[in-house]
C-alpha positions in Angstrom: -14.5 12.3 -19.0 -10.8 12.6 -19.6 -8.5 12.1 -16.5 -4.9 11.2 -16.6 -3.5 8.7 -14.6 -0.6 9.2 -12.6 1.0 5.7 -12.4 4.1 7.1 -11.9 3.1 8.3 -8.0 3.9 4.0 -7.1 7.2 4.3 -7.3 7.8 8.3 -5.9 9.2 8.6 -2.0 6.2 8.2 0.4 5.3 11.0 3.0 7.2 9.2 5.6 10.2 8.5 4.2 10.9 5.1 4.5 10.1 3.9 0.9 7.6 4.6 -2.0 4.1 4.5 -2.1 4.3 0.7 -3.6 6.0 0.0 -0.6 3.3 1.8 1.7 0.6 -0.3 -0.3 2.7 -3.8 0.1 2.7 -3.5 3.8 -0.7 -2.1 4.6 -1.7 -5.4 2.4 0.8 -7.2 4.7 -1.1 -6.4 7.6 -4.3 -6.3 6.4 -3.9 -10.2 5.6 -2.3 -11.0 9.2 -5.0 -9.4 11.1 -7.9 -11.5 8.6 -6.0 -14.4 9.1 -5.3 -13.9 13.5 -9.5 -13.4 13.1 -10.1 -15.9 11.3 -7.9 -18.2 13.6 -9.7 -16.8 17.0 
């Protein structure tokens, strides 16, 4: 099984324009983490 990795697609403009896909994963993380933690508070 030989596949390439594309680790270069992190740092390449996202679909919506606002930043890169590292961004895109940063904040979905971000939010991910608030909503656990307002759970976990409730």
């Amino acid at each position: 099984m030989n596949y390439n990795w594309n680790w270069r697609i992190f740092w390449e403009p996202s679909p919506d324009g606002v930043g890169t896909y590292l961004d895109t994963l940063w904040s979905g993380l971000a939010w991910t983490l608030a909503t656990a933690l307002s759970a976990w508070i409730m």
